[in-house]
C-alpha positions as CSV (number, residue, x, y, z in Angstrom):
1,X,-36.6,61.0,61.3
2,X,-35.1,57.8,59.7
3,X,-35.9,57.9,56.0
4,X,-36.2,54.8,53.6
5,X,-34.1,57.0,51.0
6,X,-31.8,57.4,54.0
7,X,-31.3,53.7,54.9
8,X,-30.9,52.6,51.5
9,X,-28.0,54.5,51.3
10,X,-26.1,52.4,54.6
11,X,-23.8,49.8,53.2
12,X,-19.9,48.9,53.6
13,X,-18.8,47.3,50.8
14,X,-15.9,45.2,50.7
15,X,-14.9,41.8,53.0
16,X,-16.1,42.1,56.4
17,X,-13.3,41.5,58.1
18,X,-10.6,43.4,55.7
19,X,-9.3,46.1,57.5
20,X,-9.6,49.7,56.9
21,X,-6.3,52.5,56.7
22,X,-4.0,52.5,59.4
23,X,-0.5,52.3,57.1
24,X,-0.9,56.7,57.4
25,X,-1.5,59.6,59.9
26,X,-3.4,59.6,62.7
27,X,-6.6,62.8,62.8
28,X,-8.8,63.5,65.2
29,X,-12.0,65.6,65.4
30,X,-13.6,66.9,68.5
31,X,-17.0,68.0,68.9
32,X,-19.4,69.6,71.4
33,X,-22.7,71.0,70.9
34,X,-22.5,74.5,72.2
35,X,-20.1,77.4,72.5
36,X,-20.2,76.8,76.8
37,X,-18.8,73.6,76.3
38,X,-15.2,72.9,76.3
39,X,-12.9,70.7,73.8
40,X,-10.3,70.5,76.4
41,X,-11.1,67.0,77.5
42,X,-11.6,65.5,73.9
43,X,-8.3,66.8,72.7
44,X,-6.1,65.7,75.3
45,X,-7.6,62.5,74.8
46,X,-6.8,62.4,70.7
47,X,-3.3,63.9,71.4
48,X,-2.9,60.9,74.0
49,X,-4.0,58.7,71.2
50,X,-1.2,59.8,69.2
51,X,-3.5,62.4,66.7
52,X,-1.2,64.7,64.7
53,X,-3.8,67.0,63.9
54,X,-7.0,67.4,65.6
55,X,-9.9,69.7,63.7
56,X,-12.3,70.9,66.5
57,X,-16.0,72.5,66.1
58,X,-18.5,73.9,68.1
59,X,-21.7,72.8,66.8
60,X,-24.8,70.6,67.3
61,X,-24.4,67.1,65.6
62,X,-27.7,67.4,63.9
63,X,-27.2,70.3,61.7
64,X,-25.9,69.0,58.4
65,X,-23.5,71.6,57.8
66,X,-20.4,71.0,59.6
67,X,-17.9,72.6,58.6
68,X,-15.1,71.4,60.5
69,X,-15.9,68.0,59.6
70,X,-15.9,68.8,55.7
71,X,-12.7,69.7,56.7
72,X,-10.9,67.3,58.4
73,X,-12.5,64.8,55.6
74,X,-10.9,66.6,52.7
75,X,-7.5,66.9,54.8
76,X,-7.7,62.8,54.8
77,X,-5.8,61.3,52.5
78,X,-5.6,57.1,51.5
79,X,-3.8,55.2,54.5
80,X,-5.2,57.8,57.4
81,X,-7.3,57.1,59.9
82,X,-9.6,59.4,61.3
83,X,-10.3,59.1,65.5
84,X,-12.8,60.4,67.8
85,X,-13.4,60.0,71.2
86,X,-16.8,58.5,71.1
87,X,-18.9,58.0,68.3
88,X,-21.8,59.8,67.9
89,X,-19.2,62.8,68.2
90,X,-18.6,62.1,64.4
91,X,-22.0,61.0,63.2
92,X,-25.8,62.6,63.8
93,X,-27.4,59.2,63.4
94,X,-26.6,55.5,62.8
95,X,-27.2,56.2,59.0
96,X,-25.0,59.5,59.2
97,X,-22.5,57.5,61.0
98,X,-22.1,54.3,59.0
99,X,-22.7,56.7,55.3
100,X,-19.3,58.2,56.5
101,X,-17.6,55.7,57.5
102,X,-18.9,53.8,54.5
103,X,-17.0,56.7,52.2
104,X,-13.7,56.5,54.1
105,X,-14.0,52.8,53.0
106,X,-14.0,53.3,50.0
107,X,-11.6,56.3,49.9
108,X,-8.7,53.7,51.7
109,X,-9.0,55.8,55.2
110,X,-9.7,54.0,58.8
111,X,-12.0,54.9,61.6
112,X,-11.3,54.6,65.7
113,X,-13.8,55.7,68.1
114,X,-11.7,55.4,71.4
115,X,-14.6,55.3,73.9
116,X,-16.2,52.6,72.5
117,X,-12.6,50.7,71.3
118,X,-14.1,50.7,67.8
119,X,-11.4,50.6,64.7
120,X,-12.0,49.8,61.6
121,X,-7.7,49.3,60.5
122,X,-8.4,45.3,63.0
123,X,-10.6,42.7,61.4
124,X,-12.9,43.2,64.6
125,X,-13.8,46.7,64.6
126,X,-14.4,46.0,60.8
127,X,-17.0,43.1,61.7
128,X,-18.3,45.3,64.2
129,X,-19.2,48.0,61.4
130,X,-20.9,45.0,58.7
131,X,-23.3,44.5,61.8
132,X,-24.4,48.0,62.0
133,X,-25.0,47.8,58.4
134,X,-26.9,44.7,58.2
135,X,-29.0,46.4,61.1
136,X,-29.5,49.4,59.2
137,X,-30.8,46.9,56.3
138,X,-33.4,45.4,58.8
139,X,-34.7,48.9,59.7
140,X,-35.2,49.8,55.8
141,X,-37.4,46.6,55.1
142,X,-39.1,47.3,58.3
143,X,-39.5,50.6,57.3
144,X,-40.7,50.0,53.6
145,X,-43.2,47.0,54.6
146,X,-44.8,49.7,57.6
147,X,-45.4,51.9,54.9
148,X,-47.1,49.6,52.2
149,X,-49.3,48.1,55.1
150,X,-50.2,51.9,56.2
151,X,-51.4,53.0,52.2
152,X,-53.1,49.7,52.1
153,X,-54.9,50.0,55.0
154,X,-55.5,54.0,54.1
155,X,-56.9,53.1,50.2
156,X,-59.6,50.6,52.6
157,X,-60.8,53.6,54.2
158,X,-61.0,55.9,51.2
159,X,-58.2,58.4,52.4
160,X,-56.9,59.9,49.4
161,X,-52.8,59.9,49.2
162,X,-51.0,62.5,48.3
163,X,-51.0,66.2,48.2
164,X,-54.3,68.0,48.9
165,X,-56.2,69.1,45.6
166,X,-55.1,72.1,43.6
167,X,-59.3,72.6,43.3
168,X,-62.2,71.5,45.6
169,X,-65.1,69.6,43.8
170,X,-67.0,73.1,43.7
171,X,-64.3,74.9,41.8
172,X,-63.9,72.0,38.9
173,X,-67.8,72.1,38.6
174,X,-67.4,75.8,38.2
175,X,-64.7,75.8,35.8
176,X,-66.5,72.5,33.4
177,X,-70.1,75.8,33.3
178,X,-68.1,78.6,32.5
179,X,-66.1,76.6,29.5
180,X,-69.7,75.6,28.3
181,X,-70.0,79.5,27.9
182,X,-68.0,80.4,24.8
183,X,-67.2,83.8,25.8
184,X,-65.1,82.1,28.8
185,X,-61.2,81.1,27.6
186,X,-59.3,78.6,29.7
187,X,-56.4,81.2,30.7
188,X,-59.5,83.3,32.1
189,X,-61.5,81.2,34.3
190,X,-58.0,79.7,35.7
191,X,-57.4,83.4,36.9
192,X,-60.9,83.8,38.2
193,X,-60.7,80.7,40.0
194,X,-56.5,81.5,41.5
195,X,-55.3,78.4,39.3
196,X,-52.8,77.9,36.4
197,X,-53.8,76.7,32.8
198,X,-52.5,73.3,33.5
199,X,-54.4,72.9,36.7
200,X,-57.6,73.1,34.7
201,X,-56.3,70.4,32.4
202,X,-55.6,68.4,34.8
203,X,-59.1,68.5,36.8
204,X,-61.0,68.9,33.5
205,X,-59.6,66.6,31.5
206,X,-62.2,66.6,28.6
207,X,-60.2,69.7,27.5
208,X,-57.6,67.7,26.1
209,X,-59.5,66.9,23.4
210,X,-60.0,70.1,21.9
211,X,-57.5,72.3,20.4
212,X,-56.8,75.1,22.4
213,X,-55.4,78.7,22.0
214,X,-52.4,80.5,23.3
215,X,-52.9,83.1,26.0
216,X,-52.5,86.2,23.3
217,X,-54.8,84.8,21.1
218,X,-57.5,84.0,23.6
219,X,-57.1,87.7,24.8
220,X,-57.5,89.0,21.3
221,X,-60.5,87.0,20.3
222,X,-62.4,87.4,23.8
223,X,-61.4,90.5,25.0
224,X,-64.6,90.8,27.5
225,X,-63.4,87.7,29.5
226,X,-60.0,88.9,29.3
227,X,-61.1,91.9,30.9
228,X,-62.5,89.4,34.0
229,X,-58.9,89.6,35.2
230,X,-55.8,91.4,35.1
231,X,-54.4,91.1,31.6
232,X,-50.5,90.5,31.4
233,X,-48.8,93.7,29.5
234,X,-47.9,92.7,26.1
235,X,-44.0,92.4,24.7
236,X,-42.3,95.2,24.9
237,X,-40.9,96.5,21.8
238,X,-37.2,95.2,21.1
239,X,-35.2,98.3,21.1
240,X,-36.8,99.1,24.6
241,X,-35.6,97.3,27.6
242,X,-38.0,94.4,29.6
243,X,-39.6,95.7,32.8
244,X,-38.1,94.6,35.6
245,X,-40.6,91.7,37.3
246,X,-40.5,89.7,40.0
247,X,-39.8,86.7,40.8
248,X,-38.2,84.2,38.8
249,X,-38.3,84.9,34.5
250,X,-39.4,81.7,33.0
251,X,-37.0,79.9,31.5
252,X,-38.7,79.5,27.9
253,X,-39.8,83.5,27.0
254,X,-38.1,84.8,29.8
255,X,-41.1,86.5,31.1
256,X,-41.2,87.9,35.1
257,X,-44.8,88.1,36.4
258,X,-45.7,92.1,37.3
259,X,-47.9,91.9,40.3
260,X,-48.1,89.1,43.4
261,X,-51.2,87.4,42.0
262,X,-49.7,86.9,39.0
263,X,-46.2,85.6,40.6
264,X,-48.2,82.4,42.3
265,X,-49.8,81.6,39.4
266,X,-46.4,81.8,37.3
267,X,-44.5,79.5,39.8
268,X,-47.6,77.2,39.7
269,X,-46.7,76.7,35.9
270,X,-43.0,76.7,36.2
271,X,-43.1,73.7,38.8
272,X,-44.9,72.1,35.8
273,X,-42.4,70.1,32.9
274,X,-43.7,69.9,29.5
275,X,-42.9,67.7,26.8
276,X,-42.7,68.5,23.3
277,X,-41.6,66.9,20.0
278,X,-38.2,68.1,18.8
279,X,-39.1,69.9,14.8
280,X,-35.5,69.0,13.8
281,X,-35.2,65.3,15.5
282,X,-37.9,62.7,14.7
283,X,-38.7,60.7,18.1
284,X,-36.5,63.3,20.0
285,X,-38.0,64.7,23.2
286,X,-37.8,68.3,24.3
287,X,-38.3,69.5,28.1
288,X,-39.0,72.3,28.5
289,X,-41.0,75.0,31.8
290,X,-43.2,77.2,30.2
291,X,-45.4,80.4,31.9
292,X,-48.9,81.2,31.2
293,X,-47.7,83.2,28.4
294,X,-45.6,80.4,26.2
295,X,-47.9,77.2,27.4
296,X,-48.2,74.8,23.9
297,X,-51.4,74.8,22.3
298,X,-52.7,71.6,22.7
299,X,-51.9,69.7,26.2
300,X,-52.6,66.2,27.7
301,X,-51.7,65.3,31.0
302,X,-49.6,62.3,32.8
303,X,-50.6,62.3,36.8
304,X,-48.8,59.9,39.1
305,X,-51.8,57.0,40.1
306,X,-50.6,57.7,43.9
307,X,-49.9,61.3,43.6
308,X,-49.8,64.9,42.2
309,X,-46.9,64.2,40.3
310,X,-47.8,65.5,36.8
311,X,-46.2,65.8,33.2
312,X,-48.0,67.6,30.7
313,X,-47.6,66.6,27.0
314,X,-47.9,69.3,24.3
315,X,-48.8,69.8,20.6
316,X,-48.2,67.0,18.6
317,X,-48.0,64.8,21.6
318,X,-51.4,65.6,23.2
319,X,-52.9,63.0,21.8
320,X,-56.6,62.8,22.8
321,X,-57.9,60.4,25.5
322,X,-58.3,57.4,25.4
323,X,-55.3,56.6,22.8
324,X,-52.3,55.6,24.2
325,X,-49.5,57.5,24.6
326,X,-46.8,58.4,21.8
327,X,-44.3,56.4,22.0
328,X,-41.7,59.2,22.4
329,X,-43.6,60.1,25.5
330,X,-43.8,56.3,27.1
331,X,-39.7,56.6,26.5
332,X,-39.0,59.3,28.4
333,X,-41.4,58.0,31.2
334,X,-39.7,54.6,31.5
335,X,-36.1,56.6,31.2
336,X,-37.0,59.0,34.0
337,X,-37.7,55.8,36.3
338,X,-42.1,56.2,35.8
339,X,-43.7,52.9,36.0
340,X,-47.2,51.8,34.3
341,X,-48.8,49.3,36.7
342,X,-52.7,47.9,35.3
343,X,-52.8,51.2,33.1
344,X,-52.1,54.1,35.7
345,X,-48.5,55.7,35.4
346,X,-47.0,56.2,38.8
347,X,-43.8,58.2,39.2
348,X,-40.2,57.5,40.1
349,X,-40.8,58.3,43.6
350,X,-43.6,56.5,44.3
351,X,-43.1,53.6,41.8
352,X,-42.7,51.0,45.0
353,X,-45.7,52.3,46.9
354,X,-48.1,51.8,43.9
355,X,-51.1,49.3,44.6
């Protein structure tokens, strides 16, 4: 399916009518989509055409690993001028096509499709080529303006966008009585309900505005709700060796989760950035992943307005709601492409779709 991200991509730079290569070697590339199928007729056709090296494969022309192809493009060099017998033996789509065509451009190499008498070293096969761009243009907008008009219409209807919600309505009102209980620490009600830590900051927001304990300390002080739920084996000692886990170790302590449970919840987190103040840089942002073990303190969380897009600020950047946002934290929003549109933050890949 045709992509906006895709069509954005389809452009030939240059003069429309400046030809393309032809000064070099002539290379051909044959295609069919099975094994069955011959090459036979293909190739005689690019050795009639005066190809002095033909790279053949035998393999569908949606699959985006072509080998062959990746091939015969590296063998190209500036002044060649790649030929096929019809086109869509080179391309999978009109975007695929004209993107490759679009980075011989700019790499000095020329394009013939004999079957369709197609060739981008003659002003007219170049024109032809600007038109299939501007096309591909038109489908984009299209494209981009059928999409607005669907979330506007949706938002009318009160369809949420967006993923589906890491907790129903029932679980959130479950988690906001067991926090009123103070025997009850965040990193245990997250595992009685299957969540992570930052899920429940994110659909109980209040907790932002209370300071907050690691996971060991929370186990120490409240070791009956600790005991609700599979505690996580403490540290081994340094001389001894870690036990192996599984999955993947998170990148800040380099803990492996020990059981399955455990494993969903720690990818939960991982997926999760965090953003910290840097000790030895004033202003300066670290990003970091953290686990359930090595979560900061203190959190606050940035959703997308559109979607589940979160960032979660730590320590001395959780500032409670409603005070804005450090400014450190507003920096590296706008400089990772987030966009603030009447309040709400939406992310870099929903920034044009925002309301």
């Amino acid at each position: 399916m045709t992509t906006v991200a895709d069509l954005a991509q389809l452009e030939l730079d240059g003069d429309p009518i400046d030809p393309i290569g032809g000064a070099g070697a002539l290379i051909g590339y044959a295609r069919v989509s099975t094994r069955d199928q011959k090459l036979h007729r293909q190739v005689d056709a690019l050795t009639a055409a005066g190809c002095q090296r033909i790279f053949e494969e035998k393999l569908s022309g949606k699959n985006t690993d072509r080998p062959e192809l990746a091939k015969c493009l590296d063998y190209l060099r500036p002044g060649d001028t790649i030929v096929v017998l019809e086109l869509w033996r080179l391309g999978r789509s009109l975007q695929d096509l004209i993107s490759i065509v679009g980075e011989l451009r700019r790499r000095g190499i020329g394009f013939k499709s004999l079957h369709e008498a197609l060739d981008t070293t003659t002003p007219g096969g170049r024109l032809v080529f600007h038109v299939f761009a501007a096309l591909a243009e038109f489908i984009r907008e299209l494209i981009v303006e059928g999409t607005n008009e669907g979330l506007a219409a949706a938002r009318v209807r009160g369809v949420r966008l967006g993923r589906p919600l890491a907790m129903t309505p029932e679980q959130i009102q479950s988690a906001r009585t067991l926090l009123t209980q103070p025997e009850n620490s965040v990193s245990s009600i997250a595992k009685l309900l299957g969540v992570s830590r930052s899920t429940i900051y994110k659909y109980v927001p209040e907790l932002t505005n209370q300071p907050t304990l690691p996971l060991e300390a929370e186990q120490q002080l409240q070791p009956e709700a600790a005991a609700l739920v599979e505690a996580p084996q403490p540290d081994p000692p340094e001389s001894e060796p870690a036990p192996t886990g599984r999955g993947p170790a998170c990148p800040t302590c380099d803990y492996r989760p020990t059981d399955s449970r455990e494993l969903e919840l720690h990818r939960d987190g991982l997926a999760t950035i965090w953003l910290t103040l840097d000790p030895d840089h004033t202003g300066r942002i670290i990003e970091r992943r953290h686990c359930e073990r090595c979560q900061p303190h203190r959190a606050r969380i940035v959703m997308c307005g559109l979607f589940d897009t979160t960032v979660m600020l730590g320590d001395d950047l959780a500032v409670p709601e409603p005070s804005p946002l450090p400014q450190p934290a507003v920096q590296w929003l706008t400089t990772n492409a987030w966009q603030q549109h009447h309040g709400d933050w939406y992310c870099d890949n929903h920034a044009e779709a925002r309301p």
